[in-house]
The first five atom37 places (N, CA, C, CB, O) and aatype in JSON, in Angstrom:
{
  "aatype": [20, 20, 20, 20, 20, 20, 20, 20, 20, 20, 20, 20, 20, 20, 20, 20, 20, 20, 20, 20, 20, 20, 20, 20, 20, 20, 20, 20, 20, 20, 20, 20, 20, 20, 20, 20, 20, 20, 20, 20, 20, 20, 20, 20, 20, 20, 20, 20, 20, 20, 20, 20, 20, 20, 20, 20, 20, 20, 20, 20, 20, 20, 20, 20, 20, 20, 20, 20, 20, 20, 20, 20, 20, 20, 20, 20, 20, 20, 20, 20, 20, 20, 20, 20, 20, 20, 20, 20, 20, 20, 20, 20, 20, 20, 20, 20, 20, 20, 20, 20, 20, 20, 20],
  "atom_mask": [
    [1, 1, 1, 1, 1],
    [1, 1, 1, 1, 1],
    [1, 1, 1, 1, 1],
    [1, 1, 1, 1, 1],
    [1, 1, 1, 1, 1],
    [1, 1, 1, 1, 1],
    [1, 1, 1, 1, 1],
    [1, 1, 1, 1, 1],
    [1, 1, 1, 1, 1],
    [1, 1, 1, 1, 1],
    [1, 1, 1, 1, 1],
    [1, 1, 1, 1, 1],
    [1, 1, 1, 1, 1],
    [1, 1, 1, 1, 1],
    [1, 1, 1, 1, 1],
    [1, 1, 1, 1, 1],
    [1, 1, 1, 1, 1],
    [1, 1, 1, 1, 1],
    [1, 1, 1, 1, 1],
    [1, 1, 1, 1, 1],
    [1, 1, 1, 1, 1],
    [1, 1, 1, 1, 1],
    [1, 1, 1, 1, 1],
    [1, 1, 1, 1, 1],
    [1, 1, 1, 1, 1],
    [1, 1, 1, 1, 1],
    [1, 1, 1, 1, 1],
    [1, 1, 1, 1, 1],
    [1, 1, 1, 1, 1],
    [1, 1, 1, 1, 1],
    [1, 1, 1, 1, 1],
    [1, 1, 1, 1, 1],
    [1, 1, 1, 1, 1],
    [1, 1, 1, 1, 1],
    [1, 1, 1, 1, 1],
    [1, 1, 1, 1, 1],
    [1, 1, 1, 1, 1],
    [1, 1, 1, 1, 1],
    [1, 1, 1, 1, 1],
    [1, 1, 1, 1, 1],
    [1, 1, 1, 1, 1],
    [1, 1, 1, 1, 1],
    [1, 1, 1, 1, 1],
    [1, 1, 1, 1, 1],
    [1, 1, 1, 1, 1],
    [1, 1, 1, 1, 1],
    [1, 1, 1, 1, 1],
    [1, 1, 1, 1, 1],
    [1, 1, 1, 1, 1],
    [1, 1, 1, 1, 1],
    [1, 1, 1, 1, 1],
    [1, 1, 1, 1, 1],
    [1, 1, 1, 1, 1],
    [1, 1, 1, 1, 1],
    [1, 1, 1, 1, 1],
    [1, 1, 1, 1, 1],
    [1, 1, 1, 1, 1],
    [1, 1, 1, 1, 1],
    [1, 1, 1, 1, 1],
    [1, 1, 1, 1, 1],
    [1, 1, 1, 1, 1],
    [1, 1, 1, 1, 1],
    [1, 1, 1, 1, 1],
    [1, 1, 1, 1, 1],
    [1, 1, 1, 1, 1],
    [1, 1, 1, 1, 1],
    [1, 1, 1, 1, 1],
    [1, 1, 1, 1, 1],
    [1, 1, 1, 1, 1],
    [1, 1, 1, 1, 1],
    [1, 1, 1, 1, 1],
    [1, 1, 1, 1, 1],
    [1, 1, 1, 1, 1],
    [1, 1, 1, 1, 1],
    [1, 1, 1, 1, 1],
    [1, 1, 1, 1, 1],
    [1, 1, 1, 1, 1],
    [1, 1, 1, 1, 1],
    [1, 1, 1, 1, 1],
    [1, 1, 1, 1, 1],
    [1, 1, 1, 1, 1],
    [1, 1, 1, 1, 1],
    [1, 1, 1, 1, 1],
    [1, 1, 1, 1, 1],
    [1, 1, 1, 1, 1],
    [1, 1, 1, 1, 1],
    [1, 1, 1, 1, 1],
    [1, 1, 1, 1, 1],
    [1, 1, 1, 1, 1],
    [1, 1, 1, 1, 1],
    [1, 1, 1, 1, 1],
    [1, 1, 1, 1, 1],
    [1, 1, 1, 1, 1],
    [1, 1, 1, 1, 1],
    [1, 1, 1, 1, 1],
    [1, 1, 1, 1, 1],
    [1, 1, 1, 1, 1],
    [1, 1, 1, 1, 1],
    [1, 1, 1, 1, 1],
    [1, 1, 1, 1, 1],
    [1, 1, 1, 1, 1],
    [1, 1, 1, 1, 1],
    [1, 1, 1, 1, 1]
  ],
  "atom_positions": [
    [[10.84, 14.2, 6.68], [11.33, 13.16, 7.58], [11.57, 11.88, 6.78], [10.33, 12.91, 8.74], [10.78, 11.27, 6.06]],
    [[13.14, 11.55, 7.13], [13.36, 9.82, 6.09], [12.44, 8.65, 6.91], [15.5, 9.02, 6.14], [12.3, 8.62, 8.13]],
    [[11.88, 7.78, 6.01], [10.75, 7.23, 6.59], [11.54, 5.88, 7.03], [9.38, 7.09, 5.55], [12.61, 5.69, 6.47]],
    [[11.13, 4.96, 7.93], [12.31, 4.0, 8.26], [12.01, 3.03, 7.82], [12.7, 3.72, 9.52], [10.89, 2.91, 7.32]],
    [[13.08, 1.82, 7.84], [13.16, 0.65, 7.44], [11.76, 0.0, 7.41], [14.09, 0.01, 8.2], [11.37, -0.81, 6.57]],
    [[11.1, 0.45, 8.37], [10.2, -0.85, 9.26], [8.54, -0.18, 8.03], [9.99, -0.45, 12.04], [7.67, -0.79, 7.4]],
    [[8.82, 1.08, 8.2], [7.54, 1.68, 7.49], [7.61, 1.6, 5.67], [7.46, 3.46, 8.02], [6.72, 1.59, 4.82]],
    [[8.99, 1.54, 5.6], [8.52, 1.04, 4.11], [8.72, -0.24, 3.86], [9.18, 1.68, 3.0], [8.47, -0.49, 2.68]],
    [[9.17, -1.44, 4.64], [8.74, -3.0, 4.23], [7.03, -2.69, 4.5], [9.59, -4.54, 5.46], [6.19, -2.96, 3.65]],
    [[6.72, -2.11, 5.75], [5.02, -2.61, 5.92], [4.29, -2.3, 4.34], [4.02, -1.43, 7.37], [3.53, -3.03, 3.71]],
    [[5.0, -0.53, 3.88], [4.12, -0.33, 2.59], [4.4, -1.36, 1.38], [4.38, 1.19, 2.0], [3.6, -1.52, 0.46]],
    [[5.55, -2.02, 1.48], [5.62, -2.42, 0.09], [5.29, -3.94, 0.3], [7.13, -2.08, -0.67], [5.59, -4.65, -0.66]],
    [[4.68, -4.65, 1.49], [4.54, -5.54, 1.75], [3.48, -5.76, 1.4], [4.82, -5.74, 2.62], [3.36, -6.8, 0.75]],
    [[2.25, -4.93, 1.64], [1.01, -4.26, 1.04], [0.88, -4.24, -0.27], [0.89, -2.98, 1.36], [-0.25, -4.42, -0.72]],
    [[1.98, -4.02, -1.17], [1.8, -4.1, -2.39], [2.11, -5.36, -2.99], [2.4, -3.18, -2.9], [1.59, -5.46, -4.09]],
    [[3.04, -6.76, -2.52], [3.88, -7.05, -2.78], [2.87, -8.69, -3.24], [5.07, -6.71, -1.72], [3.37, -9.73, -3.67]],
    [[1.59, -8.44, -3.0], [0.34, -9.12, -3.5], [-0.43, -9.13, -4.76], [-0.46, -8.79, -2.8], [-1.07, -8.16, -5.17]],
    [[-0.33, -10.53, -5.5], [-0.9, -9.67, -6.9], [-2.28, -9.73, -6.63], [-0.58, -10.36, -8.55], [-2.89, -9.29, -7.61]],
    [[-3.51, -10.29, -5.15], [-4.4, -9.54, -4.74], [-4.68, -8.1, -4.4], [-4.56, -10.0, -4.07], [-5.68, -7.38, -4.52]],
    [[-3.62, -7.94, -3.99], [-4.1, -6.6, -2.87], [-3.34, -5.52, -4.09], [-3.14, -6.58, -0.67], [-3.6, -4.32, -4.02]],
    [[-2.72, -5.85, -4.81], [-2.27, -4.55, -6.15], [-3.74, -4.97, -6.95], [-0.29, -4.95, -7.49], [-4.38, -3.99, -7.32]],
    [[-4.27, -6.18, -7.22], [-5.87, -5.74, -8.22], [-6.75, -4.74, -7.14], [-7.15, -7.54, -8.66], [-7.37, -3.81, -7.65]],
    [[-6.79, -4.91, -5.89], [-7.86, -4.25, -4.69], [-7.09, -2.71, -4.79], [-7.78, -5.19, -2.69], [-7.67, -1.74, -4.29]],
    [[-6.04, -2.56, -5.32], [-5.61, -1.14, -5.15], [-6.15, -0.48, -6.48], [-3.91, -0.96, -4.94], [-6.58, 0.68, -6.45]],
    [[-6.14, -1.13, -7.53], [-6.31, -0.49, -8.89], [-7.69, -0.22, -8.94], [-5.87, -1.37, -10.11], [-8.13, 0.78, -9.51]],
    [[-8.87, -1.67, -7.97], [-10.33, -1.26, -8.13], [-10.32, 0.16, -7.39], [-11.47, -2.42, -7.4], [-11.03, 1.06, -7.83]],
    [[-9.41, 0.39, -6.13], [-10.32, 1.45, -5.93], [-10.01, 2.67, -6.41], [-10.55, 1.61, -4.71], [-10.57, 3.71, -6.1]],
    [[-9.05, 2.53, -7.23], [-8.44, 4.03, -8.0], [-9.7, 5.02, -8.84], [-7.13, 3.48, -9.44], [-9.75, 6.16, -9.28]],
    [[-10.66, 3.8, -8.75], [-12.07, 4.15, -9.34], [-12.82, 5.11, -8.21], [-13.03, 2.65, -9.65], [-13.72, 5.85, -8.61]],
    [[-12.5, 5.12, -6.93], [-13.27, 5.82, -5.86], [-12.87, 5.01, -5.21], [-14.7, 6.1, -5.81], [-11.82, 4.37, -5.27]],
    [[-14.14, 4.97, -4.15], [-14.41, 4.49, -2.75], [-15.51, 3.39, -3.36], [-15.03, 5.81, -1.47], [-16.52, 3.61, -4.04]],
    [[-14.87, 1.89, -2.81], [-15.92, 0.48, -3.31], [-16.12, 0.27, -1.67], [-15.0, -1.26, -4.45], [-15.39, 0.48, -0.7]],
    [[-17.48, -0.27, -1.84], [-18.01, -1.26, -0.67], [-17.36, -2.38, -0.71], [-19.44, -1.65, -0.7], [-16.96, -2.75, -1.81]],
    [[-17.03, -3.39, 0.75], [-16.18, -4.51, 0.2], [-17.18, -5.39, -0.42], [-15.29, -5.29, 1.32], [-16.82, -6.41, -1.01]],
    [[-18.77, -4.97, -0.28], [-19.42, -6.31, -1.21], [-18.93, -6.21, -2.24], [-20.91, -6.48, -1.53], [-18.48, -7.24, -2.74]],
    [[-18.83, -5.17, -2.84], [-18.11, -4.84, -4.61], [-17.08, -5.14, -4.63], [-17.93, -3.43, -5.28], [-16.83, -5.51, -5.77]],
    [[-15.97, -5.26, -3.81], [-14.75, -5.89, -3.9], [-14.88, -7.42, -3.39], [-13.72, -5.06, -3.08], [-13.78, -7.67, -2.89]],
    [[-15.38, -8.12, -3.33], [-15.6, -9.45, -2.84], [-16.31, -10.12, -4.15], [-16.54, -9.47, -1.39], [-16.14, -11.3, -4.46]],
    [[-17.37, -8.94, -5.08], [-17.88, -9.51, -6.37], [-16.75, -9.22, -7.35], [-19.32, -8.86, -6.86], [-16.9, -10.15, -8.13]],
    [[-15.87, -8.61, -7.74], [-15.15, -8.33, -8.23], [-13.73, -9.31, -8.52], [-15.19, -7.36, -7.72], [-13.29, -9.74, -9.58]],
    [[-13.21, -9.45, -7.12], [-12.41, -10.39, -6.74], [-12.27, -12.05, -6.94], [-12.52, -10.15, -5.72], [-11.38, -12.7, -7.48]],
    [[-13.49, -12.46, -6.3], [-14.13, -13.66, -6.25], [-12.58, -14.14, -5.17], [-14.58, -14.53, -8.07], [-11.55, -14.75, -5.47]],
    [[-13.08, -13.51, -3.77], [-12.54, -14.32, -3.09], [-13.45, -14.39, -1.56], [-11.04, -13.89, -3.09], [-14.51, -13.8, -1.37]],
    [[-12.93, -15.05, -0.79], [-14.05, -15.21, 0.63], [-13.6, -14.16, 1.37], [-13.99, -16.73, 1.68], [-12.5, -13.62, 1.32]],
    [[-14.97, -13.81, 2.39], [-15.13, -12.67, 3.05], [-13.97, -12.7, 3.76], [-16.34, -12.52, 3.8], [-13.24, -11.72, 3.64]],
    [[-13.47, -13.98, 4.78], [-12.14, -13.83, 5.12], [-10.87, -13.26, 4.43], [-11.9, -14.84, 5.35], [-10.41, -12.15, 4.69]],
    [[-10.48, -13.93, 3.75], [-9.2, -13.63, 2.65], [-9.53, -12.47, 2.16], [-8.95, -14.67, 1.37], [-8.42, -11.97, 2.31]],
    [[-10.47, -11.16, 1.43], [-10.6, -10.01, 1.69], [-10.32, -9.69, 3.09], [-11.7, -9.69, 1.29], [-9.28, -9.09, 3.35]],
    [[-11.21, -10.05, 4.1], [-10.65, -9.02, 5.44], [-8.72, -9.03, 5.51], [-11.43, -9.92, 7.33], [-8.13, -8.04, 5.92]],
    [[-8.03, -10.2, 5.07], [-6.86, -10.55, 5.5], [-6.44, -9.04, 4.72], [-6.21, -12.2, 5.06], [-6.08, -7.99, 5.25]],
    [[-6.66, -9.41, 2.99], [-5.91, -8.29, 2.91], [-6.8, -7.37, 2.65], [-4.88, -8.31, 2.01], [-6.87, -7.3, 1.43]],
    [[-7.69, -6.45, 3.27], [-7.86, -4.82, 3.31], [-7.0, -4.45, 4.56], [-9.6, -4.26, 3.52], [-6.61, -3.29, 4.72]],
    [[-6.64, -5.64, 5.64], [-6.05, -5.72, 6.72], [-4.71, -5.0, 6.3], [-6.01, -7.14, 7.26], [-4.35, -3.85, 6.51]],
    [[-4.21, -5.82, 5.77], [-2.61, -5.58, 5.66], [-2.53, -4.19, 4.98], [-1.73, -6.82, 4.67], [-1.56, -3.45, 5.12]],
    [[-3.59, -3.89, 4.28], [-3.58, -2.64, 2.92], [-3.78, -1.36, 4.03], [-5.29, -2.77, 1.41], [-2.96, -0.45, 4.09]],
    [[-4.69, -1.41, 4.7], [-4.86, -0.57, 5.94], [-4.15, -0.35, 7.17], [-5.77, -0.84, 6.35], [-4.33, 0.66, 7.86]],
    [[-3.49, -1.13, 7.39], [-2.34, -1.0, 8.5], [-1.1, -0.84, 7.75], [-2.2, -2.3, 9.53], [-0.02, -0.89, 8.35]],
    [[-1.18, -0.63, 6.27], [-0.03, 0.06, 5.28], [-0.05, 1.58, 5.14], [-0.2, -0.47, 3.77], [0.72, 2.33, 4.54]],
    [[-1.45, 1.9, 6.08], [-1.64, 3.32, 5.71], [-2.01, 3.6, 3.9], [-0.09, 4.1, 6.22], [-2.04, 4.74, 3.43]],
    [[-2.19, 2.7, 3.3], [-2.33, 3.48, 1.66], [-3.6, 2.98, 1.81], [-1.31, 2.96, 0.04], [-4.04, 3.29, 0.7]],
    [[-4.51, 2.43, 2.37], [-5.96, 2.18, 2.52], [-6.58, 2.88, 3.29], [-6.27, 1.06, 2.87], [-5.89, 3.16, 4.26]],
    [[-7.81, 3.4, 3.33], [-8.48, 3.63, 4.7], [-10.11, 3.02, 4.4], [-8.43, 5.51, 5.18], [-10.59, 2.74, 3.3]],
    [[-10.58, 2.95, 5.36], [-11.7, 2.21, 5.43], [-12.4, 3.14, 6.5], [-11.45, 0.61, 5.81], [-11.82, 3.87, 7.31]],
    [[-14.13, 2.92, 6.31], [-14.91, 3.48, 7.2], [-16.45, 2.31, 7.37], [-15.19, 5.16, 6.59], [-16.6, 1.4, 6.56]],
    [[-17.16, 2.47, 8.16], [-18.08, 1.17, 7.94], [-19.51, 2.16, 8.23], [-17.73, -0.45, 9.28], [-19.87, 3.11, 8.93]],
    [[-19.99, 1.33, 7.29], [-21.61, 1.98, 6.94], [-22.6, 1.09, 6.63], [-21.69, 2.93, 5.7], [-22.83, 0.48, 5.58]],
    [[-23.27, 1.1, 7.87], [-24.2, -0.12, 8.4], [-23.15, -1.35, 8.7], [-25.46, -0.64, 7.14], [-22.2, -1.2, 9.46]],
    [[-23.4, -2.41, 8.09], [-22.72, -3.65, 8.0], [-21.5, -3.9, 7.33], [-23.46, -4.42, 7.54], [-20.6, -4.7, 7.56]],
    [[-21.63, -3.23, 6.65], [-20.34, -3.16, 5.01], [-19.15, -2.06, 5.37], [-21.32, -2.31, 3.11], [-19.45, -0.93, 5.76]],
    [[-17.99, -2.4, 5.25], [-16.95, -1.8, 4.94], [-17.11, -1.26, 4.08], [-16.06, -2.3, 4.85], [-18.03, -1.65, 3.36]],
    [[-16.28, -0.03, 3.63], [-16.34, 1.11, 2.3], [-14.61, 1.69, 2.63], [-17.99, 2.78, 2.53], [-14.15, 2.41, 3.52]],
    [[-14.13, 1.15, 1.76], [-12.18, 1.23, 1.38], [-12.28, 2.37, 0.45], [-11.23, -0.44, 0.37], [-13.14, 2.63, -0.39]],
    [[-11.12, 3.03, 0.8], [-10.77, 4.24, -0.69], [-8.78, 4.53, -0.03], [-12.37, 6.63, -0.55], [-8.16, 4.51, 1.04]],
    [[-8.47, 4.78, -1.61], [-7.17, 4.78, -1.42], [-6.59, 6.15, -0.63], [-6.61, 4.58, -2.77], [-7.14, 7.18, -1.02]],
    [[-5.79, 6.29, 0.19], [-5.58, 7.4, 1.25], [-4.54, 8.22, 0.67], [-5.15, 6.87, 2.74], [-3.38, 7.85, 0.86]],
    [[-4.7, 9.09, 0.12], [-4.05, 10.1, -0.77], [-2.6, 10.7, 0.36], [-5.43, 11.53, -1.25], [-1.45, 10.8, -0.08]],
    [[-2.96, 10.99, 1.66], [-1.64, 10.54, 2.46], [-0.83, 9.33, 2.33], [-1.92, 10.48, 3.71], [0.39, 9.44, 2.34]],
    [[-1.29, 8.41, 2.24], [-0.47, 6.84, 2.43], [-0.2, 6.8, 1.25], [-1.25, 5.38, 2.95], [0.86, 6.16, 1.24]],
    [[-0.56, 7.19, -0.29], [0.19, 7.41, -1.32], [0.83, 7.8, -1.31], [0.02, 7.72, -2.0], [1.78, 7.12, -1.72]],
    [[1.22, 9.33, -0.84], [2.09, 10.2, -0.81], [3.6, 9.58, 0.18], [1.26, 11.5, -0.26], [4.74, 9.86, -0.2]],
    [[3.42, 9.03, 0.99], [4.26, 8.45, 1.98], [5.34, 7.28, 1.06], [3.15, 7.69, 3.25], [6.55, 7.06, 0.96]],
    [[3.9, 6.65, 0.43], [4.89, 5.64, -0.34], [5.6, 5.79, -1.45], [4.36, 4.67, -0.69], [6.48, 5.01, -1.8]],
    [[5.19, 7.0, -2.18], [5.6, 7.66, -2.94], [6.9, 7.81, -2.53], [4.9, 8.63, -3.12], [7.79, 7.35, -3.25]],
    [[7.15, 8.32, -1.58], [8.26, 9.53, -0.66], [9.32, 8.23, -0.5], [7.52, 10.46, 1.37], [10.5, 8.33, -0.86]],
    [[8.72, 6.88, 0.12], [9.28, 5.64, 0.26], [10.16, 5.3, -0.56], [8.51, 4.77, 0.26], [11.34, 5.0, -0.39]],
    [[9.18, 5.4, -1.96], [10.42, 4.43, -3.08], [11.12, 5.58, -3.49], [9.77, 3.41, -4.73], [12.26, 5.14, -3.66]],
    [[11.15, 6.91, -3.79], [12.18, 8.09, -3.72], [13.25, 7.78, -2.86], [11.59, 9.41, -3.21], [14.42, 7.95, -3.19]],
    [[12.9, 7.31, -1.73], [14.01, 7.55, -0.59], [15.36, 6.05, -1.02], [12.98, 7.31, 1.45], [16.58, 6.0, -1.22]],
    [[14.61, 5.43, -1.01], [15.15, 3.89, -1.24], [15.51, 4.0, -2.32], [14.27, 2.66, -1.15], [16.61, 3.44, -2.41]],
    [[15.05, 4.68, -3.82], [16.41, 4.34, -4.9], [16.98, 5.12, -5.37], [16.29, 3.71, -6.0], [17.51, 5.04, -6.48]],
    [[17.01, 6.12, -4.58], [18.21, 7.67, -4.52], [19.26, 7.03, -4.59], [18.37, 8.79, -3.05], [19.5, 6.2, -3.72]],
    [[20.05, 7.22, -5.51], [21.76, 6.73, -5.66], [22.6, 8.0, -5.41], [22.24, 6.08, -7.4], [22.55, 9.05, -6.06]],
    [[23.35, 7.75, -4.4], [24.17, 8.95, -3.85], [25.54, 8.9, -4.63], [24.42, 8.86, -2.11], [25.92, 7.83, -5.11]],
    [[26.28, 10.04, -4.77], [27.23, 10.38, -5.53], [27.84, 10.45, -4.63], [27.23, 11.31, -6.37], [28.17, 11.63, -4.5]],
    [[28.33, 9.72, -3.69], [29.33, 10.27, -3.08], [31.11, 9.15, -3.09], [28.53, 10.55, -1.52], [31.06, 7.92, -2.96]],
    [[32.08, 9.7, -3.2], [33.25, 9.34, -3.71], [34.08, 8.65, -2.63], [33.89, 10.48, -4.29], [35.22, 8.2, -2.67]],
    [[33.14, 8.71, -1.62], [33.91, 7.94, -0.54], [33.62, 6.33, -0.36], [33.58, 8.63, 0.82], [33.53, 5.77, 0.73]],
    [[33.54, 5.98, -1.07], [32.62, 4.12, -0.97], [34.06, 3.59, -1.07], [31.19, 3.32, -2.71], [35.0, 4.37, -1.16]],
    [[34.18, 2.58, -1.06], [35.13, 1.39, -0.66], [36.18, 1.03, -2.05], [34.05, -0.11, -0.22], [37.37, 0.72, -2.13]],
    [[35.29, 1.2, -2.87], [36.01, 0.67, -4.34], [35.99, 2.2, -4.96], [34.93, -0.74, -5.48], [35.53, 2.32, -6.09]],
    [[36.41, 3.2, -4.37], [36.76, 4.62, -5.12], [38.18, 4.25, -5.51], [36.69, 6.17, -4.07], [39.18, 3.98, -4.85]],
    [[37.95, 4.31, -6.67], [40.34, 4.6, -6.91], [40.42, 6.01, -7.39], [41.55, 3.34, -8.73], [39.53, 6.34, -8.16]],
    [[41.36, 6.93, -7.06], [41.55, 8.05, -7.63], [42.89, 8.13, -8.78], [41.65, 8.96, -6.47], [43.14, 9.18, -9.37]]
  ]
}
């Protein structure tokens, strides 16, 4: 299925942070607690929630909560999607019918 307009601005909007691309690379390591991403980061508990927010409603995050603490790991579906995303978007079509064809 071609994925639409709306679903790949959300993914690449998600990326389009040079926060939330360091929060993607920590967790390529596993699954971090956000205390470990908040020591890591050095940013406030807010501005983390903002973006695990955006990273998770991108689908390439998922999150689960254990006790008090959030615990993020990268969603091997929502990779795959975005993967599929930037495939789709810089496919250059061969086709001979465009506007400036001269034969």
């Amino acid at each position: 299925m071609e994925p639409s307009n709306k679903q790949i601005t959300v993914i690449f909007k998600a990326l389009c942070d040079e926060n939330r691309v360091q929060i993607f690379r920590i967790l390529q390591n596993g699954e971090r607690c956000a205390c470990h991403l908040l020591e890591k980061m050095h940013l406030s508990q807010p501005t983390l929630s903002h973006h695990m927010k955006i990273l998770c409603d991108s689908g390439l995050v998922v999150g689960r909560k254990e006790g008090k603490w959030m615990h993020y790991s990268i969603s091997a579906e929502g990779a795959k999607v975005a993967m599929d995303c930037l495939k789709d978007i810089t496919a250059v079509s061969e086709n001979e019918n465009n506007c400036c064809y001269k034969q």
